[in-house]
C-alpha positions as CSV (number, residue, x, y, z in Angstrom):
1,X,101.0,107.0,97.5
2,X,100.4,106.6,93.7
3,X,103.0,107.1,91.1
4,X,101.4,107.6,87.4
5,X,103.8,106.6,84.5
6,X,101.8,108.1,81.3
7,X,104.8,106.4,78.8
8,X,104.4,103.1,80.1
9,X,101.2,103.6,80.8
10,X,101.2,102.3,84.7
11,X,100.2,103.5,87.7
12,X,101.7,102.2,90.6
13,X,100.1,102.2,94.2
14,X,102.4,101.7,97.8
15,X,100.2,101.0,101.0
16,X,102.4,100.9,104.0
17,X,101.0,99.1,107.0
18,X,103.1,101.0,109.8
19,X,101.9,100.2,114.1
20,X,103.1,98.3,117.3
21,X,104.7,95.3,116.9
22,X,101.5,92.2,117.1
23,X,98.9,94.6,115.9
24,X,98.0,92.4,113.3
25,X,100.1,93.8,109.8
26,X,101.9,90.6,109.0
27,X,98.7,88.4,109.3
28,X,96.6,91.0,107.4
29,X,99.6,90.6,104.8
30,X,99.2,87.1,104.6
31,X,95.4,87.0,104.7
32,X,95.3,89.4,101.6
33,X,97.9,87.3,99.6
34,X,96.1,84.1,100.2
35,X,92.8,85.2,98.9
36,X,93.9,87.0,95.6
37,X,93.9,85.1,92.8
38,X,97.4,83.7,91.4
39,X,97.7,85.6,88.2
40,X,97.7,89.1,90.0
41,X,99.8,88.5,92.9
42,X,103.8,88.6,93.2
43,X,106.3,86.5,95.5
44,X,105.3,87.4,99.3
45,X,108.6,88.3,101.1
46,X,108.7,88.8,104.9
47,X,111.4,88.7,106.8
48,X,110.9,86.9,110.0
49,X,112.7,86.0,113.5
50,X,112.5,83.1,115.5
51,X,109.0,84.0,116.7
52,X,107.8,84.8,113.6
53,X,107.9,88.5,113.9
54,X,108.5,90.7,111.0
55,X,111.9,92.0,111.9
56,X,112.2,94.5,109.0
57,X,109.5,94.7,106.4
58,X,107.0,92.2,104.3
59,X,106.4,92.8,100.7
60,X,103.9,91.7,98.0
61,X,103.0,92.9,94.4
62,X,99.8,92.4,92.7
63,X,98.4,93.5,89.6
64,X,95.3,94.4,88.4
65,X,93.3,94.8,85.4
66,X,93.6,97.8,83.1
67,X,91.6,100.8,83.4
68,X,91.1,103.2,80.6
69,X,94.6,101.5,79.5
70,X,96.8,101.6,82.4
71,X,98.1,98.8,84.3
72,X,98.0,98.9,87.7
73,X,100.3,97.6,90.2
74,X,100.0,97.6,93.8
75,X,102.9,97.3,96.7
76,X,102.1,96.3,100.1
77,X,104.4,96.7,102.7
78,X,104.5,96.1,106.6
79,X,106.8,98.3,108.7
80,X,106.7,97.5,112.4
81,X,106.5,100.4,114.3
């Protein structure tokens, strides 16, 4: 889902991983947060139990570069399911 700002001139993006719990969401999280470089990407919040199992959601912003003079922000989340 995209939501375009045209005053501030942002558009921001929300990618929800949603599936059965050990599908792989929370280590695709992770694997796209350690390869993007350190000036786009936000803190990386997941909230984990004992076993390391997302319990309620992970989160992580990036940014991007501007196109035709928007900034663009992504949010990734993880949902299990």
């Amino acid at each position: 889902m995209a939501f375009i700002d045209h005053k501030t001139k942002t558009v921001n993006f929300k990618i929800v991983y949603h599936g059965p719990g050990l599908a792989g969401k929370t280590t695709n999280m992770y694997y796209i947060y350690d390869m993007a470089k350190p000036d786009t990407k936000g803190k990386l919040m997941s909230l984990a139990t004992e076993t390391d199992r997302a319990v309620f959601f992970d989160f992580s912003p990036y940014g991007m570069p501007k196109i035709r003079g928007y900034e663009m922000r992504f949010h990734l989340y993880t949902v299990p399911g």
